[in-house]
N, C-alpha and C positions, 0 to 999 in steps of 0.2 A: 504493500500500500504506500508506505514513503519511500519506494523507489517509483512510482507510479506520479506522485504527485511532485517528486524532483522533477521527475523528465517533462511533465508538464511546465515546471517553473520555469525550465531552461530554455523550451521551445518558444513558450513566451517572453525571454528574456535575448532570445535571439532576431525577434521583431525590429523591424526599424523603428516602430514607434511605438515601445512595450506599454510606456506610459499615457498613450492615447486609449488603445485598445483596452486595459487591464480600468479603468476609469470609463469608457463606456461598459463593460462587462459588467460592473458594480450597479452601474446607473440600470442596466436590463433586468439583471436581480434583484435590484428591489423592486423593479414594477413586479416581476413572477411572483414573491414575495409578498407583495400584498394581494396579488390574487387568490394565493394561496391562503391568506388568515384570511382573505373575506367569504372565501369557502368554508372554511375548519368552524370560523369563531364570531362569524357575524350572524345576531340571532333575526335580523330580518332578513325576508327574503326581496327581489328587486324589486317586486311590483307591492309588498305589502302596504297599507294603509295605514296611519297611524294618525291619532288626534295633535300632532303634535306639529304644525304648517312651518314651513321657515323659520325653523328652529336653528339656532347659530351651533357651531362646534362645540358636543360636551362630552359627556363620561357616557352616557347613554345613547349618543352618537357622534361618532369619531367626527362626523364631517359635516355634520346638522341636516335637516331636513329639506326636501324639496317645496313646492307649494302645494304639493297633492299632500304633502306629508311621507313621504317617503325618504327613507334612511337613503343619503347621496352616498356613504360609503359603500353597503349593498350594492347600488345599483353603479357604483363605479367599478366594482370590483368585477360582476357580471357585462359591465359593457366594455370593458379591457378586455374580457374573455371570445366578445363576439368583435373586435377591433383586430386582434391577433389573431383571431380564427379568419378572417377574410386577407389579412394581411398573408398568412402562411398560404392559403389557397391564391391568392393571385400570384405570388413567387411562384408558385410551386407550378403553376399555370406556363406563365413567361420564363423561366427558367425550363424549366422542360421541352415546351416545343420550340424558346428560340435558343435553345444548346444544339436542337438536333437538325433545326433549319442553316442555324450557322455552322456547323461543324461537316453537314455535307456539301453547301455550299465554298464553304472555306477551302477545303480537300480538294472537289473535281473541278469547280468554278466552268466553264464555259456559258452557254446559253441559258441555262437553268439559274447559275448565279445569276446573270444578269438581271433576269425577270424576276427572280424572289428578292433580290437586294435591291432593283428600284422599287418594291412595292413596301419593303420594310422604311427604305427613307420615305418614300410618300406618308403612310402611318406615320414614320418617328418624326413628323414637320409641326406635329399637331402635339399639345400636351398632354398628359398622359389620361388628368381629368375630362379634358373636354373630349378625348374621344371615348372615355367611359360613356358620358353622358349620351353620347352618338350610339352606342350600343345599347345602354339602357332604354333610351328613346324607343327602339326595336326589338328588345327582348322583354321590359318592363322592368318593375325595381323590384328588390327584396334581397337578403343577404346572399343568396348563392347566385342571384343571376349580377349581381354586382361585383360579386368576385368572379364572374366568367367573364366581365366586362373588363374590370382594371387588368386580369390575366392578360385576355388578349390585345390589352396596349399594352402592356409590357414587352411582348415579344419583339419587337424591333431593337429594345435595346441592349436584348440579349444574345440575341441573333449576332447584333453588328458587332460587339467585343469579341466572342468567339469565333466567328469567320476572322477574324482579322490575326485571332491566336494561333488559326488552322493553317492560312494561309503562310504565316513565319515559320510555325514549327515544321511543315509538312518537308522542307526543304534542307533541313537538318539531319546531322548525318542519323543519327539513329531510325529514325525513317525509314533512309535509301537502305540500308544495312537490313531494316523487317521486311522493305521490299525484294532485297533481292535472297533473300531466305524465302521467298515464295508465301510471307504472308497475306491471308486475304486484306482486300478495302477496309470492310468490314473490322476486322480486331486490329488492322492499325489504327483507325477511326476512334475506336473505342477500348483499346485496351493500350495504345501503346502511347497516344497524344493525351486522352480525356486527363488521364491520371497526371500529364504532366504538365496541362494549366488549371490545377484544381486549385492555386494562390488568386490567379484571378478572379476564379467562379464563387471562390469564397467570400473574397470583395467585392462583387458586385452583387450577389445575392444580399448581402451586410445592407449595403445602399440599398438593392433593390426593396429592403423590409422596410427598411426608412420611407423612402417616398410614396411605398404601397399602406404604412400607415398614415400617409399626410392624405394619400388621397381619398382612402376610405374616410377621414374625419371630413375632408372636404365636402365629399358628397351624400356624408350623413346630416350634416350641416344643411344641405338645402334640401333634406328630406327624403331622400334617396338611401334604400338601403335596409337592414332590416326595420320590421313598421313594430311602434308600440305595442304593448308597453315594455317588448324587449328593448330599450334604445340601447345602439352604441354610443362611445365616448361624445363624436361632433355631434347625436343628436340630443343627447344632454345639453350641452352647450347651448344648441340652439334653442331647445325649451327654454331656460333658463334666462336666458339674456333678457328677458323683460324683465327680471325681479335682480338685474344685478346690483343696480343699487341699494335695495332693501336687503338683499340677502346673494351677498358676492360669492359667499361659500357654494355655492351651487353652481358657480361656474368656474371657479379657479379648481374646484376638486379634480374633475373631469381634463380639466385646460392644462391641468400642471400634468397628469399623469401620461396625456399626450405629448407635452414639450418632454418629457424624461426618456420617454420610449424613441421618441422620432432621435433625441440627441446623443443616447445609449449605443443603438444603431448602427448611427452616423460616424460618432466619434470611435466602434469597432471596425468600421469600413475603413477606414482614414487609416486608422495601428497596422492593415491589412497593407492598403494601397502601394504606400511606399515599397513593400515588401516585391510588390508586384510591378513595379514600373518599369524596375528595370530588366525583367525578360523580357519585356516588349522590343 
């Protein structure tokens, strides 16, 4: 076990930017962290009622109430939970078909590239929300068809760093050496390059959770997204925002647990990055 958690220490001490990454790590853990105790040890549940309306932060509620009466730490803890759940599903989305769009791409390139790579820049001209919106528009809203939606704008940005890793590596001797052993496209593709820009993939998925949390709160914010009384984080917020004067806790609850995550993220993408720039 402590030779387990050396080799950990070391690999992240070998980081070009240990102290970026190891300071977002912290900042993710405590959001997991409190999801965790609002599961275990919070005795209201998110939609429960209580007589108690914009009530300020106390012993009987960590985070005061909302104007239905509802415990805002409940329902902070359960709207992180559906925030991160659309977040991991849109990566998991845009990462997956644009690793395998750009990775065949990148490899054979001819006429196929061309046509899949101007229609990825076409997509990536637009940002990432407003062609959510473009898809929501035609599929309708609710948490899984909006994580089908931020999914498929993702893909161009995934696409285009990988082709571009495939297209360097492909050219490198270890490569020509699999190919002329008679290895298939195929498990050069994916057994002998995948593994060997997974410092990239790593850092861009990092980023990628980042901005797929900004844009989930985005367009939960304007309504979009799963619909009451499950809210996520941005549509807390936007309930809220008419009583922020009267009762601020009900939107900095939700507002800070967002700024922690998206910068959590960010600032482990960033510990990653440098790592990564220079095999490009």
């Amino acid at each position: 076990m402590r030779q387990g958690t050396n080799t950990l220490r070391q690999r992240i001490k070998e980081l070009p930017r240990p102290d970026l990454f190891c300071v977002g790590l912290a900042l993710t853990a405590a959001v997991l962290v409190l999801v965790i105790l609002g599961v275990i040890f919070s005795p209201f549940g998110a939609t429960t009622l209580t007589p108690d309306r914009l009530q300020p932060p106390s012993p009987g509620h960590l985070m005061g109430t909302d104007k239905m009466g509802r415990d805002v730490f409940a329902r902070v803890t359960y709207g992180t939970r559906i925030t991160l759940l659309v977040a991991l599903g849109t990566v998991t989305i845009g990462a997956g078909v644009g690793t395998l769009l750009g990775a065949i791409c990148g490899y054979f390139g001819g006429i196929v590239d061309e046509i899949v790579m101007r229609v990825m820049d076409a997509l990536f001209a637009f940002p990432n929300v407003l062609l959510a919106l473009v898809f929501v528009s035609l599929f309708g809203s609710g948490t899984f068809k909006v994580m089908w939606a931020l999914g498929i704008a993702f893909i161009p940005s995934f696409a285009r760093v990988v082709r571009g890793e495939y297209i360097r590596c492909k050219h490198l001797d270890y490569v020509k050496n699999a190919r002329l052993q008679g290895v298939s496209d195929l498990r050069v593709i994916f057994v002998h390059i995948l593994p060997n820009i997974n410092g990239v993939l790593l850092s861009n998925l990092l980023i990628g959770f980042n901005n797929a949390v900004l844009s989930e709160a985005a367009l939960s914010y304007l309504g979009i997204g799963s619909q009451p009384p499950f809210d996520s984080l941005g549509q807390m917020v936007s309930a809220s925002q008419e009583v922020f004067f009267a009762a601020p806790w009900t939107v900095l609850g939700p507002g800070l647990v967002i700024i922690v995550m998206v910068l959590g993220f960010s600032l482990m993408g960033e510990g990653l990055r440098s790592d990564t720039e220079g095999l490009e």
